[in-house]
N, C-alpha and C positions, 0 to 999 in steps of 0.2 A: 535132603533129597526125598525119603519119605514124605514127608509134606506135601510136597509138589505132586506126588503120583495122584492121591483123590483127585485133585484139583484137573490134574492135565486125566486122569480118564473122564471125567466131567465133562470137561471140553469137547475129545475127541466123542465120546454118546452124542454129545448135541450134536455135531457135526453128522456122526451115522445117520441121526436123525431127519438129515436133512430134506432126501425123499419124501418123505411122510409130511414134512413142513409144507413141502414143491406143492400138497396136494390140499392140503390144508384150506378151506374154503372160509376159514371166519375172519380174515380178512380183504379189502379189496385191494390189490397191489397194480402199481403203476411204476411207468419207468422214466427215471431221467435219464437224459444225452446229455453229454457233453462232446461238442464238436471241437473245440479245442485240444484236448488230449485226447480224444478219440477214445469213449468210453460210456456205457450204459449200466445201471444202477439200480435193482428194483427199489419199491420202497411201498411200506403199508398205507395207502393216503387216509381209512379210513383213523386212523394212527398218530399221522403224522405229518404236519403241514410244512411243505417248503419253503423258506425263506428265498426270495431274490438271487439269482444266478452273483457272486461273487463280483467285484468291478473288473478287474484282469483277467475272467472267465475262465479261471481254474478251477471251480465246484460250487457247491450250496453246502448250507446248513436246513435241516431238517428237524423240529420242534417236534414234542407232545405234550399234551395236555398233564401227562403226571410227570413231566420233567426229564425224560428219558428226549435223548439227543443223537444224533446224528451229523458228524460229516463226514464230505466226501468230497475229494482234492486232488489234483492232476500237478507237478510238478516232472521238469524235464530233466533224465538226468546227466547230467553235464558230467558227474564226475566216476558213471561209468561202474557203480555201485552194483553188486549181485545181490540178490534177495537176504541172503545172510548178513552180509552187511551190513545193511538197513536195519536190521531185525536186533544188530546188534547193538547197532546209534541208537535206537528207538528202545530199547528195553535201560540202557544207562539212561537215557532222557528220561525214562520214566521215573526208573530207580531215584536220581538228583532230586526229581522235583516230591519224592516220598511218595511212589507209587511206590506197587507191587506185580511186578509177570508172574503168572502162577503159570502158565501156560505156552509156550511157544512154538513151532514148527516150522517149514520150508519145503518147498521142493521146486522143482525146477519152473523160473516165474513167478514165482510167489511166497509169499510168508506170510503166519499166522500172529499172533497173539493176544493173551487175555488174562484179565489179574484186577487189580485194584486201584483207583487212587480218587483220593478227597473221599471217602468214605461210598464210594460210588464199583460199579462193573464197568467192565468196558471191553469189549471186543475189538480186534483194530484186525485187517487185512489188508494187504498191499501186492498189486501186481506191477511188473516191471517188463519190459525187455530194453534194447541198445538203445531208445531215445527217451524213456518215458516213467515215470512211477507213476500209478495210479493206486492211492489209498480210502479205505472207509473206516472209521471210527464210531460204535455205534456207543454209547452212554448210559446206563441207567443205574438204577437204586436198586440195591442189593434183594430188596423185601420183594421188588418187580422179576426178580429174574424166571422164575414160571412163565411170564407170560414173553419175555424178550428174547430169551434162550433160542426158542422155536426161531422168533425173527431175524434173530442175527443168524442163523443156517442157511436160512433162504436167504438173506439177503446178499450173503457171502456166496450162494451157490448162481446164483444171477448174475454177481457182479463179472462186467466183461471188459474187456480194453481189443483195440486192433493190435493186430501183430507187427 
């Protein structure tokens, strides 16, 4: 449990930070829509290039140059799932495949988390209500994380879905 405190105050500073990210001018940011699940997405373009809207226009993928990754995914949810739930498929998912959460949270509408896997960071956010999840998964390489950190703040403080 010790362990996990560094890790999860880390998390939530960047998060505090996230204001100061809002205002952050060294990147140009843009937004995707997704009209099928009803949801907007900022993203750094100068950053990060977007792959082709998905065939079943449920989200994109989001490239960059130094390998750091992004998506971002609209599934419906049929079985009715609350954010803790999710949070809690999603961290055993992770765990299986030999990840690591170092990091998790909730609140009403939404869940965080953040941790490890393939030797990589990853930040994951997901918002829900009675018809819809809507998740972003941001990627990168541990030695990136100074300049990602910032990113995944804002991009989690942007990210929107309808009610």
């Amino acid at each position: 449990m010790m362990k996990m405190l560094p890790a999860a105050l880390f998390a939530l500073a960047s998060l505090a930070w996230a204001p100061m990210a809002l205002a952050a001018p060294e990147h140009r940011w843009q937004t995707y829509g997704n009209g099928r699940f009803e949801y907007t997405i900022c993203y750094p373009a100068d950053l990060m290039t977007p792959a082709p809207e998905a065939d079943n226009g449920d989200g994109r993928t989001f490239s960059a140059a130094d390998g750091a990754k992004m998506l971002v995914w609209g599934t419906f949810n049929t079985e009715e799932l609350t954010p803790p739930q999710v949070m809690a498929h999603e961290t055993a998912r992770i765990t299986r495949e030999g990840g690591r959460v170092t990091y998790k949270t909730y609140k009403p509408g939404w869940y965080a988390l953040s941790g490890t896997q393939d030797g990589k960071v990853f930040y994951q956010r997901g918002l829900s209500n009675s018809v819809r999840f809507v998740t972003f998964r941001l990627i990168y390489d541990k030695a990136s994380a100074a300049k990602w950190n910032p990113v995944a703040a804002r991009i989690s403080s942007c990210m929107k879905g309808e009610e």
